[in-house]
N, C-alpha and C positions, 0 to 999 in steps of 0.2 A: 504494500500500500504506500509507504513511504517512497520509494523508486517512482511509483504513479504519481504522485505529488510535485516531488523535484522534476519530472520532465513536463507538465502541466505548468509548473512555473516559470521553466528556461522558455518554452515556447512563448508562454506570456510576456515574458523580457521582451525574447527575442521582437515578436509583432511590436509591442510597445516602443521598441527602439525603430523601427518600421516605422512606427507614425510617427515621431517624434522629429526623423528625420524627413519627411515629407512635409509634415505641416510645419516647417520652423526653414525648410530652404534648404537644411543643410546636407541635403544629399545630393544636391546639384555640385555644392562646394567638395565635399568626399570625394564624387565621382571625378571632378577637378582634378582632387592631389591625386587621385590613384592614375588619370590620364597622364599627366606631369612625369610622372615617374616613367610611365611608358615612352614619353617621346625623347628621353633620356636615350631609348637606347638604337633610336634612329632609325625604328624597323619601319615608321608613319611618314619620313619624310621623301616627297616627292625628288624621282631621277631628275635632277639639273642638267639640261641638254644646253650647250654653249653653241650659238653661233658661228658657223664656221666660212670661214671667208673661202669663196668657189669663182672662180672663171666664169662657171655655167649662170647665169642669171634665172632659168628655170630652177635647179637644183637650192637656191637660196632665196626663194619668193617667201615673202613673212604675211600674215595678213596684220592688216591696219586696224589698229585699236579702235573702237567707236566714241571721241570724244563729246557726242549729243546728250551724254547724260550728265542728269543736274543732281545737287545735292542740297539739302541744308546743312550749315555749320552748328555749330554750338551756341553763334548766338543769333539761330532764326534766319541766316543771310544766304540767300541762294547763291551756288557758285557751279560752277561748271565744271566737268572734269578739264577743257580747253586749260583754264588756266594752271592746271598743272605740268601740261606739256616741255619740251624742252629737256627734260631729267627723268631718269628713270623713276618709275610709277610702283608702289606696295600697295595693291587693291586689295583689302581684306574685309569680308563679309562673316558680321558674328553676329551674335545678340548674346544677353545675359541669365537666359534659360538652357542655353546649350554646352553641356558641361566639357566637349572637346573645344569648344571657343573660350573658355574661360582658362582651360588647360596650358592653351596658346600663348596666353597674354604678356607672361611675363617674358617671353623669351622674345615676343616681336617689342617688347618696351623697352629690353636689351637693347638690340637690334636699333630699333628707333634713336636711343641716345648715342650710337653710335655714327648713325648714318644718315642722320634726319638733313644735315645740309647737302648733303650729295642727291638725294631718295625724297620724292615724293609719297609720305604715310597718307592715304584713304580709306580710311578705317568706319567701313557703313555697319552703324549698328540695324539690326532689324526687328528690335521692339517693338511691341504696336503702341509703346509711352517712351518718349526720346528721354524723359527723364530719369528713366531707371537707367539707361546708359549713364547719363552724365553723372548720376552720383554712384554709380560702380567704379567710372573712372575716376570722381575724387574722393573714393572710399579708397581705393588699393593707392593712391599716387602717381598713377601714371601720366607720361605727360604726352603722348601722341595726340593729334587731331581726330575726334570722333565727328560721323556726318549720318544724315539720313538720309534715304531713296527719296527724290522730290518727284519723281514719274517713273514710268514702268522703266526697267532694264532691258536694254538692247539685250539682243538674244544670245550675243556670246556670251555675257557675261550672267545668264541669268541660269546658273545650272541645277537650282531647286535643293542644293546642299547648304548646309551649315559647320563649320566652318569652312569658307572658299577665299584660295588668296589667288589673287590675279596678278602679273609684272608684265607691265608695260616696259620698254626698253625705249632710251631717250628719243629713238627717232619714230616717235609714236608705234609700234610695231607690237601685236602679242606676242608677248616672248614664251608665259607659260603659265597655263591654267591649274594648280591642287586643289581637289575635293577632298575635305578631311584635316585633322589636325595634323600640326608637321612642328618641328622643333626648328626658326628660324636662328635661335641662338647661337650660330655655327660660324667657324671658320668661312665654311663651303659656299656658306649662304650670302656672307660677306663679300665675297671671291667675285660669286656670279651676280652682285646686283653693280659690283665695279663694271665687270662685262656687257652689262647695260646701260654704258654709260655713252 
């Protein structure tokens, strides 16, 4: 009887720690550190394929990024992707429900304080309240530019994933599309957004 009791009870925990972590958020943040740790070991990070300089003009055709899409900033001001042109592009698509987007963060805010004056950060939250963005970004500290979708997304970029980073390359050009979390904190990654330069 006693054996029936303690396993009635751990399961009781158990559920109880269940709700606990749902109703209070905090398994979005859990699912977070447990993602972190995994892109630690670089199995999530997208093949960087380098441009390679060719004779053949067919063999090296890039397609042209679509700079018609608008955003809002942080403070309500419509901007276009136009005026980021000129320097290579960090298009990253998250919101604050999505626990491999939250995974991401610190390692593109790495990234960010390294290379924000070379590298255009695009950083669209997809919240349906722009405000939980903005105070997740000045909950944690970071200090990239957040934006929101102001109209629909041209169709390359619109790939129905969470988290999606897009690199434009400076001569407006897609360089390359990741669906999924990816660890940007890298040498590797450093390397190739010089490459898009």
């Amino acid at each position: 009887m006693k054996i029936q009791h303690k396993r009635i009870l751990k399961i009781t925990l158990f559920i109880g720690a269940i709700v606990i972590f749902y109703s209070t958020g905090l398994n979005n943040q859990i699912l977070a550190l447990v993602q972190r740790g995994m892109l630690k070991t670089g199995i999530f990070n997208p093949k960087i394929e380098y441009a390679q300089e060719t004779t053949d003009a067919s063999e090296n055709e890039l397609t042209k990024a679509d700079f018609e899409v608008q955003f809002y900033n942080e403070q309500d001001e419509l901007v276009s992707l136009k005026t980021f042109s000129g320097k290579p592009i960090f298009m990253n698509f998250w919101a604050t429900w999505c626990a491999p987007c939250i995974a991401e963060m610190p390692g593109i805010a790495n990234l960010y304080a390294d290379k924000y004056k070379d590298v255009n950060f695009v950083l669209v939250s997809f919240d349906t309240d722009f405000q939980k963005a903005r105070d997740f970004k000045a909950k944690k500290g970071y200090t990239f530019p957040i934006y929101r979708v102001a109209n629909d997304l041209p169709e390359m970029y619109n790939t129905g994933s969470l988290p999606t980073t897009i690199f434009i390359d400076a001569q407006g050009n897609l360089a390359l599309t990741h669906m999924g979390m990816a660890d940007y904190d890298t040498q590797d990654f450093r390397s190739y957004l010089d490459s898009l330069k």
